[in-house]
Every structure is written in structure tokens, then in C-alpha cells.
C-alpha positions as CSV (number, residue, x, y, z in Angstrom):
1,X,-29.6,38.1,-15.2
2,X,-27.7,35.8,-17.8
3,X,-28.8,37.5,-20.6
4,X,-28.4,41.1,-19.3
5,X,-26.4,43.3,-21.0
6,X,-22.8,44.9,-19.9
7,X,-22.6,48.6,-20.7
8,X,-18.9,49.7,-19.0
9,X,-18.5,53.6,-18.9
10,X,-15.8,55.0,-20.5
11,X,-14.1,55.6,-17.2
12,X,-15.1,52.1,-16.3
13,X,-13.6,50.5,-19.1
14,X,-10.3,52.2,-18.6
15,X,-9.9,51.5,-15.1
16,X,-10.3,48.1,-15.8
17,X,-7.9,47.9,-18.5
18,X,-5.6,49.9,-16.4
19,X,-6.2,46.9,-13.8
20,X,-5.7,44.3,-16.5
21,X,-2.7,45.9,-17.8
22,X,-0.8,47.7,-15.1
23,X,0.1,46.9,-11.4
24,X,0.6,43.5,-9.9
25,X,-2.3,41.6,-9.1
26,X,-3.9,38.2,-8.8
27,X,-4.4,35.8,-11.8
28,X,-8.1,35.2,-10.4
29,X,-8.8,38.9,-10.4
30,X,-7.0,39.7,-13.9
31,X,-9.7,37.6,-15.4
32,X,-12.3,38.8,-13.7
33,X,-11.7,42.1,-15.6
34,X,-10.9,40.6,-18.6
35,X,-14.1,39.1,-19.0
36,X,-15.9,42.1,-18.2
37,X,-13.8,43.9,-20.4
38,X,-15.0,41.2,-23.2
39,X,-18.9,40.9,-22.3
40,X,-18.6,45.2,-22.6
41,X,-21.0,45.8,-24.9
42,X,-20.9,49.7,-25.3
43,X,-18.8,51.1,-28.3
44,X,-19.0,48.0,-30.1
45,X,-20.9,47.1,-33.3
46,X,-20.0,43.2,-33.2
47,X,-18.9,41.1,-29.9
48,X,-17.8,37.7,-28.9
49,X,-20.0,34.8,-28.3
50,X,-19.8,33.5,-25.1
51,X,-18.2,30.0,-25.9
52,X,-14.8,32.6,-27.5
53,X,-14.9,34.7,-24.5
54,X,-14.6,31.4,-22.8
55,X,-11.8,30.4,-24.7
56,X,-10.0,33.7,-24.3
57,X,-9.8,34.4,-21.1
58,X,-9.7,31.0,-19.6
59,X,-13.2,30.1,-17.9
60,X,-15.5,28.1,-17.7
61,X,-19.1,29.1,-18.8
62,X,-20.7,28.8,-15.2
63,X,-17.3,31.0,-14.1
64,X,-18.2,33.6,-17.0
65,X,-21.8,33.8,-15.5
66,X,-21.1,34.1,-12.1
67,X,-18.3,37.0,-12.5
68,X,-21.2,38.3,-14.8
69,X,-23.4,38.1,-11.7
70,X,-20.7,39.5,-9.6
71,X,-20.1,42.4,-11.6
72,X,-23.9,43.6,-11.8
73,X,-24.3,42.9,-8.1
74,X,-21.1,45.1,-7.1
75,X,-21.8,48.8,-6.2
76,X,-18.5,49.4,-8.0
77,X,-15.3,48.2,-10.1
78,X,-13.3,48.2,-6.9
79,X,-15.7,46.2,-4.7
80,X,-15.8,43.3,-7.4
81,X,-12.2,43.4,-7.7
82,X,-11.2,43.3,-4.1
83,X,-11.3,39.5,-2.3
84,X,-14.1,38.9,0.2
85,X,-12.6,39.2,4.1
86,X,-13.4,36.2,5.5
87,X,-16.4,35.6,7.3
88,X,-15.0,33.1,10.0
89,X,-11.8,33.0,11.4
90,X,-9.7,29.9,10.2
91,X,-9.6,26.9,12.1
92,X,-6.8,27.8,15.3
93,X,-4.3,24.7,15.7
94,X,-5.2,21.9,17.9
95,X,-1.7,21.5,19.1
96,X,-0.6,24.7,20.9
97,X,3.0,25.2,22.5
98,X,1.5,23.8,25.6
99,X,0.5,20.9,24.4
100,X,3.6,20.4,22.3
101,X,5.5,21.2,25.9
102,X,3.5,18.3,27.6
103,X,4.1,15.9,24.8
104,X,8.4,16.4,25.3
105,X,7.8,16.4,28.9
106,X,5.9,13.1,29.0
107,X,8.6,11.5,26.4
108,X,11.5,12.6,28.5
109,X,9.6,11.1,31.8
110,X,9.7,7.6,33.1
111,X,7.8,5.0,30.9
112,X,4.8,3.2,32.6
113,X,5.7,0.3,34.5
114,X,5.2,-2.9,31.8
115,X,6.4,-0.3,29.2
116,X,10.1,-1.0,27.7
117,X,10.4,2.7,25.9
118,X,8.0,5.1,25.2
119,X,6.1,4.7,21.7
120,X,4.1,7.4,19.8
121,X,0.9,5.8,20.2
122,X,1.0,5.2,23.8
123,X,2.4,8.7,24.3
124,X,-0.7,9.7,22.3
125,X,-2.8,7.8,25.0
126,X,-0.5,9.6,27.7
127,X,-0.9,13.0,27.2
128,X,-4.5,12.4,26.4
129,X,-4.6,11.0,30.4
130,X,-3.0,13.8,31.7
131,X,-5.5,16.2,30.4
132,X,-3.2,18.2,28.0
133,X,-5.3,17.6,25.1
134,X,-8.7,15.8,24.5
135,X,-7.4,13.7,21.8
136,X,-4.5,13.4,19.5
137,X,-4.1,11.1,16.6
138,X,-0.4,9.1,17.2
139,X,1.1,10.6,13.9
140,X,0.1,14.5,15.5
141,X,2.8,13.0,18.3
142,X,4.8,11.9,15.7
143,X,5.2,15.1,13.9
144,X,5.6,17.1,16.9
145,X,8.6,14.7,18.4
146,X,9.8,15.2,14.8
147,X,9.7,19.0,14.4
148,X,11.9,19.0,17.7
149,X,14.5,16.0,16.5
150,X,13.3,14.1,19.8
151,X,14.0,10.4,19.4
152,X,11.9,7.5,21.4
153,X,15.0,5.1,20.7
């Protein structure tokens, strides 16, 4: 597929130059057009070496081939320049107002007996204890207390 030749329509080329030139888009998916644009081999007598379209447009070689591959695996130009949805949801927050809730409550309650003040690692050990959470790192507490200007002193 590395080797196979490009041959854009002229209502191809000129949506993609339209794309290139017009609009606002991404920087990623500028030069994805660009270097079909470049590796277009139809109307053209002479054309770049890879290594120059390289160069050009700002990719690596292994970049060039894969939007190559992209490009001759998309149904059309608008499927190869639209993003991928993601397949997964991203990761949801470990800390959720609840938790953030139990974390003030349990600052603002009494400290354990043998306990001076309350510190961020054994309030990390605390709320853990009480079931709001299954485990938090001391620094997670830390922010948290933070975010809300809560103070241990």
C-alpha cells in the first residue's frame, strides 16, 4: 500500500485545498490534506520525493505513510478529515462531590482520640474507614481541602 499511487479528482483536489486554505480547522488535520495534496499524483508531470514532502509539510515518514494509509482506507475526503469519536468513554473522576463532601465533613469533625489535629494522611485513612471511597492517595485529600481553602491548622 506504500507505494500506491494517489490520483485526487479534480473535485477532490479542490475540496481539499478549499480545506487547507479556507475555514478554521485543526493543525493535525491541515496537514493531513496537505500531504495528500502533495503525494496527488494526477495533473502532474514531475512530484516530490517523499523525504521533501516530509520536509514541507512537517511529518515524519511513518506519519506520511500512515495518513497515506488513511486516506486510501477512507470511503471519502470528509471521513478522513473528521476525528475518530472515541470508542470508550474517558476515565469518570474518582473523587465525586460526595466524596469531596465526606472528606470536609470528616476534617470539620472531632479528631480520633490520641490525635492532636487532623492531618491529610490520616484523613486519607479516615474517609477510607468510613466507606466514602475505597482508597485515596493523601495528596487527593490535599488537593480537595485546597480547592475549598479548608485549613487542618
Amino acid at each position: 500500500m506504500e507505494n500506491k499511487v494517489i490520483m485526487l479528482s479534480e473535485e477532490q483536489r479542490s475540496d481539499l485545498e478549499k480545506y487547507v486554505n479556507t475555514g478554521i480547522h485543526s493543525v493535525h488535520l491541515v496537514k493531513r490534506a496537505r500531504v495528500i495534496l502533495s503525494l496527488d499524483q494526477s495533473n502532474k508531470t514531475t512530484h516530490l520525493r517523499v523525504g521533501r514532502i516530509c520536509e514541507r509539510v512537517g511529518v515524519s515518514r511513518q506519519g506520511l505513510n500512515d495518513i497515506r494509509k488513511d486516506f486510501l482506507n477512507a470511503p471519502d475526503i470528509e471521513s478522513f478529515l473528521t476525528r475518530k469519536k472515541r470508542e470508550t468513554p474517558p476515565v469518570l473522576p474518582k473523587i465525586t462531590g460526595e466524596v469531596e463532601a465526606g472528606i470536609i465533613a470528616t476534617a470539620c469533625s472531632e479528631v480520633p482520640e490520641g490525635y492532636a489535629r487532623w492531618t491529610v494522611r490520616l484523613l486519607s485513612e479516615r474517609v477510607v474507614e468510613l466507606g466514602f471511597i475505597d482508597s485515596i492517595s493523601f495528596k487527593a485529600v490535599q488537593l480537595v481541602l485546597k480547592k475549598r481553602n479548608i485549613s487542618l491548622t
